[in-house]
NULOLO-80608 format. One record per atom (N, C-alpha, C, O): residue number from 1; residue in three letters; z, x, y. Coordinates in nm, 4 decimals, decimal comma. Atoms other than C-alpha are relative to their C-alpha. Example, Ala and Ser with C-alpha at 12.3 -4.5 7.8 and 13.67 -1.06 7.14 Angstrom:
num	residu	w	u	v
1	ALA	0,0000	0,0890	-0,1190
1	ALA	0,7800	1,2300	-0,4500
1	ALA	0,0000	0,0900	0,1200
1	ALA	0,0665	0,1936	0,1181
2	SER	-0,0060	-0,0820	-0,1190
2	SER	0,7140	1,3670	-0,1060
2	SER	0,0730	-0,0770	0,1090
2	SER	0,0899	-0,0261	0,2198
***
This chain:
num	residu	w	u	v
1	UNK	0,0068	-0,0135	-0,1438
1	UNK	-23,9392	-5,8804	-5,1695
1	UNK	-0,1245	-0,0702	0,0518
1	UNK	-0,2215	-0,0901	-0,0214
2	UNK	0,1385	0,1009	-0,0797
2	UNK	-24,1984	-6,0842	-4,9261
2	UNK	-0,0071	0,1087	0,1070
2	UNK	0,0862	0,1526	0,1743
3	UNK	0,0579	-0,1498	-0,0658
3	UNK	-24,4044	-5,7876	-4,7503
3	UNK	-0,0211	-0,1141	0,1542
3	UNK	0,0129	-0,2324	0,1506
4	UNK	0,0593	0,0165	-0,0768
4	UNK	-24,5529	-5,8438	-4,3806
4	UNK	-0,0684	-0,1008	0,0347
4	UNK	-0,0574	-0,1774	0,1304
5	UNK	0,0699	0,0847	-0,0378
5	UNK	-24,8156	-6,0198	-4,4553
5	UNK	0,0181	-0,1797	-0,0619
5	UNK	-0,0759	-0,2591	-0,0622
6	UNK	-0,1152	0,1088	0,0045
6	UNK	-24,5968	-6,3280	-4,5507
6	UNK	-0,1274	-0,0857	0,1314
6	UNK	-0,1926	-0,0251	0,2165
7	UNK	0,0490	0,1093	-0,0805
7	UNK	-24,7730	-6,6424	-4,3592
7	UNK	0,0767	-0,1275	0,0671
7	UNK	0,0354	-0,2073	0,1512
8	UNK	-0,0881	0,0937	-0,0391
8	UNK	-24,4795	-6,8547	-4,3209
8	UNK	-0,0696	-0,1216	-0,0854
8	UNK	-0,0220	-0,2254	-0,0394
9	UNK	0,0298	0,1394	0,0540
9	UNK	-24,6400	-7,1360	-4,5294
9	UNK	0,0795	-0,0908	-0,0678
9	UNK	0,0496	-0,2089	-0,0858
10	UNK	-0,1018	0,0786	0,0760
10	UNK	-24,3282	-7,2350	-4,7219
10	UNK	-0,0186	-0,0535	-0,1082
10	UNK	0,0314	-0,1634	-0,1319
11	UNK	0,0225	0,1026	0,1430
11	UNK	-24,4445	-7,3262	-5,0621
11	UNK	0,1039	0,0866	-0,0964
11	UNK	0,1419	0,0499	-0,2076
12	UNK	-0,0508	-0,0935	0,1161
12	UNK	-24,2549	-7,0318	-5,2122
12	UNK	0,1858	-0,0276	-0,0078
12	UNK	0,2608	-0,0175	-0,1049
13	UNK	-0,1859	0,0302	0,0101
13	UNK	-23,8561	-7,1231	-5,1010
13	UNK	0,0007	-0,1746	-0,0856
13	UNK	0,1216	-0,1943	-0,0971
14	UNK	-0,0228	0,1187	0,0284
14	UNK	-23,8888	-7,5144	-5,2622
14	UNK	0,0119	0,0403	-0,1311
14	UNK	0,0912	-0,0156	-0,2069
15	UNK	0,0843	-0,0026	0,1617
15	UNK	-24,0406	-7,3686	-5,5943
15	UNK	0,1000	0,1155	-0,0495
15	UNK	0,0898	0,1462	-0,1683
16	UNK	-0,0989	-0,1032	0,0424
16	UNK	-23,7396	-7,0778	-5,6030
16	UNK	0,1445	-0,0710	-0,0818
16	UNK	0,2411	-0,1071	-0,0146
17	UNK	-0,1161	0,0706	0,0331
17	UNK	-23,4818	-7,2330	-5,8764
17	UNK	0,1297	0,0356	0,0167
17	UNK	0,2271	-0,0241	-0,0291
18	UNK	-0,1599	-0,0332	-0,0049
18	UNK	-23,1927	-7,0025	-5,7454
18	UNK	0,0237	0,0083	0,1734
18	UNK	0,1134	0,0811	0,2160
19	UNK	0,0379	0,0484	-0,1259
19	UNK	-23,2687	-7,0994	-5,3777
19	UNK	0,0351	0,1766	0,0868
19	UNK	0,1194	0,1909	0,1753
20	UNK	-0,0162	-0,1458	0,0176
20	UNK	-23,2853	-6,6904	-5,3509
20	UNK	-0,0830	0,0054	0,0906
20	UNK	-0,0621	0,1130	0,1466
21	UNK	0,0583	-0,0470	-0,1121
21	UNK	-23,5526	-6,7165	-5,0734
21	UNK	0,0143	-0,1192	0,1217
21	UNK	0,0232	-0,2397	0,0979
22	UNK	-0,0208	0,0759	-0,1047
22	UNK	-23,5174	-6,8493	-4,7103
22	UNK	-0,0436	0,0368	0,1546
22	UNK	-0,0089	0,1542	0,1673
23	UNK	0,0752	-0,0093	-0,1224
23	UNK	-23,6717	-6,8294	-4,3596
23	UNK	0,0774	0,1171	0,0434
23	UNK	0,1964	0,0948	0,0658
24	UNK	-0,0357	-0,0731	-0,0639
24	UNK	-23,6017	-6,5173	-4,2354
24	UNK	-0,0404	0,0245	0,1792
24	UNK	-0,0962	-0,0642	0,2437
25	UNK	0,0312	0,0237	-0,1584
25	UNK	-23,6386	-6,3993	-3,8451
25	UNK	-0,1358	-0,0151	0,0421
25	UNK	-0,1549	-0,0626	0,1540
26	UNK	0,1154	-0,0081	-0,0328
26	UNK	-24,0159	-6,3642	-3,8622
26	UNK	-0,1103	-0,0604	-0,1388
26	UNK	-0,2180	-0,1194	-0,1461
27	UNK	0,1001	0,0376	0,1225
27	UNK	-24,1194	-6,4036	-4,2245
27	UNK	0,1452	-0,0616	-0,1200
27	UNK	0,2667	-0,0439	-0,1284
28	UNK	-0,0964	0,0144	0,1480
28	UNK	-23,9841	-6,5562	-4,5668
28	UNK	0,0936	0,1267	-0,0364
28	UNK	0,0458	0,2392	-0,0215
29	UNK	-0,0468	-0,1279	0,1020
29	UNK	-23,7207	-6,3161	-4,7492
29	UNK	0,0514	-0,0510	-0,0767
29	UNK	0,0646	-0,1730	-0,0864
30	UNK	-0,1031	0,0276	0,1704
30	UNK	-23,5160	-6,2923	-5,0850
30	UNK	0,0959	0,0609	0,0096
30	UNK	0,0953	0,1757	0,0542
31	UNK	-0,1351	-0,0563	-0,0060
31	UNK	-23,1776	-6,2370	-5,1091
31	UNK	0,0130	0,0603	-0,1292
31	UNK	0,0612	-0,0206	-0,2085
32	UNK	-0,0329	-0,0401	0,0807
32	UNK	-23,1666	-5,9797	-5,3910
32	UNK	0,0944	-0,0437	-0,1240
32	UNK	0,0602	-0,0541	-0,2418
33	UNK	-0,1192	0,0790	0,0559
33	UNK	-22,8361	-6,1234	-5,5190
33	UNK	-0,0353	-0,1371	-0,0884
33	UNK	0,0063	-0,1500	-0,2035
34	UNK	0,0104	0,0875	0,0451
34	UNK	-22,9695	-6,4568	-5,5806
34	UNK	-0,0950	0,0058	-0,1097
34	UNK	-0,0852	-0,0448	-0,2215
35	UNK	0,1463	-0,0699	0,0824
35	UNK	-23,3226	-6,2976	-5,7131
35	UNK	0,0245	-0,0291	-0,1936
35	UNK	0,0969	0,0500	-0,2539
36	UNK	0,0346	-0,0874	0,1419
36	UNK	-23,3895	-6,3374	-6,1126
36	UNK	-0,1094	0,0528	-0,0270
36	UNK	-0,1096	0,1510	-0,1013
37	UNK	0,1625	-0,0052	-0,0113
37	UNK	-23,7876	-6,3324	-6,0735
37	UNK	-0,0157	-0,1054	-0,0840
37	UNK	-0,1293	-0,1144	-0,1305
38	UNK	0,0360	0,1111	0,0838
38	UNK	-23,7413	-6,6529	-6,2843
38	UNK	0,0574	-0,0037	-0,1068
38	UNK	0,0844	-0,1105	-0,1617
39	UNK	-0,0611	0,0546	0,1186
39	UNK	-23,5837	-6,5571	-6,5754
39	UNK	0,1387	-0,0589	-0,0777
39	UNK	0,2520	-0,0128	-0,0639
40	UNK	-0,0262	0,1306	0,0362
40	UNK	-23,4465	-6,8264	-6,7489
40	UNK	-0,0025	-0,0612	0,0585
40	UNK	0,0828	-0,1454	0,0303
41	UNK	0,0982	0,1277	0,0179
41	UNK	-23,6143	-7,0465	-6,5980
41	UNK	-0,1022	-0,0526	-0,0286
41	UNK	-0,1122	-0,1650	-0,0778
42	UNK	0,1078	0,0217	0,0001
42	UNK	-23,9626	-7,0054	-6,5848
42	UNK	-0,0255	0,1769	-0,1251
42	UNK	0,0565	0,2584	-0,1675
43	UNK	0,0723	-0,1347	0,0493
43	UNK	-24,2229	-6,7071	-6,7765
43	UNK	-0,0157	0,0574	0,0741
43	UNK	-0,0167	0,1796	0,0595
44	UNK	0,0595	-0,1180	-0,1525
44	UNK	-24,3178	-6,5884	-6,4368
44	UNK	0,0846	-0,0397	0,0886
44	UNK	0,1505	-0,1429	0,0760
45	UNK	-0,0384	0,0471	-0,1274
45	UNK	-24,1861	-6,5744	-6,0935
45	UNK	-0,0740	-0,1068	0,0570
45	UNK	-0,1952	-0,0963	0,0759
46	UNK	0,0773	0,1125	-0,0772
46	UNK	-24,2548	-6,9245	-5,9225
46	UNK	-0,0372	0,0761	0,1093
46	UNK	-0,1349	0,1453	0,0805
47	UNK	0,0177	-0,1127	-0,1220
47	UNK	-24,2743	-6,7213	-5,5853
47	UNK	-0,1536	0,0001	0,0105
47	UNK	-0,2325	-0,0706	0,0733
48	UNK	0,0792	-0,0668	0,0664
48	UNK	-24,5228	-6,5402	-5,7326
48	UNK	-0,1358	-0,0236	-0,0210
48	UNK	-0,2382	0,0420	-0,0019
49	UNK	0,1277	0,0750	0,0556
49	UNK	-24,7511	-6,7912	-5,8699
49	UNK	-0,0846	-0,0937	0,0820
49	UNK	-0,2037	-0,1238	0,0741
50	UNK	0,0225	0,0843	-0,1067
50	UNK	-24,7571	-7,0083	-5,5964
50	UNK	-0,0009	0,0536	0,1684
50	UNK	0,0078	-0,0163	0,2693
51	UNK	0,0540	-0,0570	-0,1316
51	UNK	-24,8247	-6,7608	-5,3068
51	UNK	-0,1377	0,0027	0,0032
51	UNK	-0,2150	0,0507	-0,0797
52	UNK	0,1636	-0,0225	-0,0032
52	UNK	-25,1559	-6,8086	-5,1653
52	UNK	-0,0513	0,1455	0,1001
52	UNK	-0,1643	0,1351	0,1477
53	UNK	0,0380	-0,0830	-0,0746
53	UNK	-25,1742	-6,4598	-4,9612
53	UNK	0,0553	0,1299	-0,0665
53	UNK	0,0356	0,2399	-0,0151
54	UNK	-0,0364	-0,0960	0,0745
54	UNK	-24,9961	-6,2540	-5,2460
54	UNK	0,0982	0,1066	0,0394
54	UNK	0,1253	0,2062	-0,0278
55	UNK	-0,1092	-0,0580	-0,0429
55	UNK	-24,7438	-6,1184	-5,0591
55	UNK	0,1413	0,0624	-0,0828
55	UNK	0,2016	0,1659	-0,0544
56	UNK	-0,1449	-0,0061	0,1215
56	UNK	-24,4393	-6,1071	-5,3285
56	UNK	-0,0110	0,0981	-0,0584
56	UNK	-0,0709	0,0454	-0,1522
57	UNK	-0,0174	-0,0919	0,0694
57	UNK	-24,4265	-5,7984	-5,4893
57	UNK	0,0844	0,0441	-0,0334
57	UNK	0,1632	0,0525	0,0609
58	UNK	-0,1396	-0,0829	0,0673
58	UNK	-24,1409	-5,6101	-5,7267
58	UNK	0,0314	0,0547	0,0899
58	UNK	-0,0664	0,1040	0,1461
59	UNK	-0,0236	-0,0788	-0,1131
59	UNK	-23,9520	-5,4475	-5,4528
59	UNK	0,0876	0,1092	-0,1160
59	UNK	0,1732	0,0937	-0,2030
60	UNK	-0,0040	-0,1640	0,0594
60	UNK	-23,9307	-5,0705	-5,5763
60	UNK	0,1435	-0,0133	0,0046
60	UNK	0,1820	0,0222	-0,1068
61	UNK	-0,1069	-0,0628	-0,0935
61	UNK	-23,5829	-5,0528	-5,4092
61	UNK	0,0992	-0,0891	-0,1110
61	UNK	0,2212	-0,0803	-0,0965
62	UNK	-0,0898	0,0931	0,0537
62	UNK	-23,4430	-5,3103	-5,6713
62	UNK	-0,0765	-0,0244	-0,1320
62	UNK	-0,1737	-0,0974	-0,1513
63	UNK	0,0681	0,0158	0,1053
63	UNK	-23,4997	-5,2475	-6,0206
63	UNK	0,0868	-0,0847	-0,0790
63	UNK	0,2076	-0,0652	-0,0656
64	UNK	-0,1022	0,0260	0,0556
64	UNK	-23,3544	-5,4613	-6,2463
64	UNK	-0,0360	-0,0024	-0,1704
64	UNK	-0,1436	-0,0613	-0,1605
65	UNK	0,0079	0,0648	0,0993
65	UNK	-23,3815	-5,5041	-6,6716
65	UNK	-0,0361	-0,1643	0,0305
65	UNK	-0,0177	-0,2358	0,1290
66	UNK	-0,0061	0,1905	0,0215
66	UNK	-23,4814	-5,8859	-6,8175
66	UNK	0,1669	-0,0180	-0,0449
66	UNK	0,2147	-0,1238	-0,0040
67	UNK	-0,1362	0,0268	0,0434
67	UNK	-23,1048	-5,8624	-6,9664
67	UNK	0,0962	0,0268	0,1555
67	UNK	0,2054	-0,0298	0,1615
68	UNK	-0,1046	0,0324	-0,1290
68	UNK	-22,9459	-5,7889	-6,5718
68	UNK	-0,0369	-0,1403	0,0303
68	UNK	0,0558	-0,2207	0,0404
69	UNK	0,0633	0,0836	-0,0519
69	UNK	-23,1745	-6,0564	-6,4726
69	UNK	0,0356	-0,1441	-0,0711
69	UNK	0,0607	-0,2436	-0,0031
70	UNK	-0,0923	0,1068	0,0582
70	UNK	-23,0469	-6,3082	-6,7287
70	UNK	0,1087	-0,0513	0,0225
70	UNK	0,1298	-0,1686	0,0532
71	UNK	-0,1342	-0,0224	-0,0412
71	UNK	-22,6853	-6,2039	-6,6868
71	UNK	0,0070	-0,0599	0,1357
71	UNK	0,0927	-0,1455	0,1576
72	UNK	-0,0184	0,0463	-0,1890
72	UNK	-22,7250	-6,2806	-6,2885
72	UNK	-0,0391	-0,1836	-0,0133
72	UNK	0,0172	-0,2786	0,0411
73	UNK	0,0162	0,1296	0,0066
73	UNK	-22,8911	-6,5908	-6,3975
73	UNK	0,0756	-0,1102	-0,0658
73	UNK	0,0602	-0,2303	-0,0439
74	UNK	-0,1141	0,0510	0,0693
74	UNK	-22,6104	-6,6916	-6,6235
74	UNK	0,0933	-0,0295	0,0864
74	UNK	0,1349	-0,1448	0,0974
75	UNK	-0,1206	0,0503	-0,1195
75	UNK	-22,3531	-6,6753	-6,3478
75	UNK	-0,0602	-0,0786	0,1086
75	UNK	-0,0012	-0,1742	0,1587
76	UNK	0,0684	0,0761	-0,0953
76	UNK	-22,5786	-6,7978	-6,1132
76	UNK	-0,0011	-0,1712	-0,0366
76	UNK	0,0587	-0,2503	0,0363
77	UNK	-0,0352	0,0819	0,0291
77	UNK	-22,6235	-7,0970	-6,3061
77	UNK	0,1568	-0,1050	-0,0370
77	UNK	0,1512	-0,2255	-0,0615
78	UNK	-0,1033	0,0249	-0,0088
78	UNK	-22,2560	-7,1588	-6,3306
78	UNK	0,0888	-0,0265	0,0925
78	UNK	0,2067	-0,0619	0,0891
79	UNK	-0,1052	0,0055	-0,1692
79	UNK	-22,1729	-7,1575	-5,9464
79	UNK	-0,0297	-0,1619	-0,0005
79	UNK	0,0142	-0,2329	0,0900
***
């Protein structure tokens, strides 16, 4: 999830390889659905690494395993 203090700077939707975040009405968001936090692609969330105001945090509300997170990224990669 991208909290509040979100800046609009845009470095974090280019660097997302499942194009899982996108301009929302006021700030960046993530479409859960698309969400792996990176894995298989990266070790870390790009997001993540490349926010300069640290905004990105695990959203409580959406837990997932590294094996859902694969799985999603498996089909994901297949669309």
């Amino acid at each position: 999830m991208i909290t509040d203090e979100c800046i609009n700077c845009d470095v974090c939707e280019p660097v997302c390889p499942n194009k899982a975040i996108y301009q929302g009405e006021s700030i960046f968001e993530i479409d859960p659905l698309r969400c792996t936090e990176c894995v298989g692609h990266f070790d870390v969330p790009q997001c993540v690494a490349v926010c300069p105001v640290d905004c990105i945090p695990l959203n409580p509300d959406v837990v997932e395993t590294r094996e859902e997170l694969l799985l999603k990224y498996e089909k994901l990669t297949k669309e």
